[in-house]
N, C-alpha and C positions, 0 to 999 in steps of 0.2 A: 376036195371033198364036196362033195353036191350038196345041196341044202333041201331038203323037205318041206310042203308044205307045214306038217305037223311041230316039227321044230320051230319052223318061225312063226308058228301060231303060238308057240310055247316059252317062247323069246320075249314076243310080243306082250305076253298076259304080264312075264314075271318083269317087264319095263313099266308096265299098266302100272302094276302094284306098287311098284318101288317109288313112282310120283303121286301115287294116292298118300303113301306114307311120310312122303317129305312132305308134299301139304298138309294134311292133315297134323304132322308135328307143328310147322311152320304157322300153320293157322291156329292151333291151341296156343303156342306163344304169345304169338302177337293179341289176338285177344283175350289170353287168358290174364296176361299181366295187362293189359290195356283198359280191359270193363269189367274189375271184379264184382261188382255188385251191380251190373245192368239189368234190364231186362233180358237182354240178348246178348247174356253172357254163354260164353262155350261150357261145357259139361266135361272139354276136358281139360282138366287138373293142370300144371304147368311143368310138374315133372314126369307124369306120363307123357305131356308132348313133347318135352325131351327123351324119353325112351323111344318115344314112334319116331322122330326125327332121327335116332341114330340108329334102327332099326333100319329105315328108310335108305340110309346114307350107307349103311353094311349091306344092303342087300343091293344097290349098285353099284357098289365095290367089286361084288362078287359077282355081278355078270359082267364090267368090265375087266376085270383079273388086276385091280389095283389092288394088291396085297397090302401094301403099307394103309391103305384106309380103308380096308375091311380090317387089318389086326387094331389098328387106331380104335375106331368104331366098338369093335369087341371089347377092346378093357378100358373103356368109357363105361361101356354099357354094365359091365363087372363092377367098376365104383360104382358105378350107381347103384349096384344091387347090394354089395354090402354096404354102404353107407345107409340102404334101407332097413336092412336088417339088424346093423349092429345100433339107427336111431329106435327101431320100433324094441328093439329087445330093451334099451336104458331107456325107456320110456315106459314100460311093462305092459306093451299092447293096450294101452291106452291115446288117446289124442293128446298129442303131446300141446301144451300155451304159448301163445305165443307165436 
């Protein structure tokens, strides 16, 4: 099967993305738990950099066809979503203390 310019122009972008998203996870970790109150602290959150890191990690899963860490990735990202929903709803959409 030949390969296209257009294709691995399009390989290329969705390989771009996928290390934007592991850093960009990777780097709200490290400095999200490292310099809460800096000056140059990151803006993002520590459990959004845990969703972009495994965003990151399922979306090169799924250009290498490793099924088992694109599904892994998927129902991480699942717990995580209702552990946010079932904390914000026993919290009553308020900020929870603490």
């Amino acid at each position: 099967m030949p390969i296209n310019t257009r294709d691995l122009a399009l390989e290329t972008l969705l390989l771009m993305v996928a290390a934007a998203l592991l850093f960009m996870g990777l780097a709200g970790l490290m400095f999200g738990i490292g310099a809460q109150y800096s000056v140059f602290a990151v803006t993002l959150v520590p459990d959004a950099a845990v969703a972009t890191l495994l965003l990151g990690i399922g979306l090169l899963a799924a250009l290498q066809h490793w099924l088992w860490l694109r599904r892994l990735s998927a129902c991480l990202l699942m717990a995580m979503l209702l552990y946010t929903l079932v904390h914000n709803q026993w919290a009553g959409g308020r900020k929870a203390h603490g």
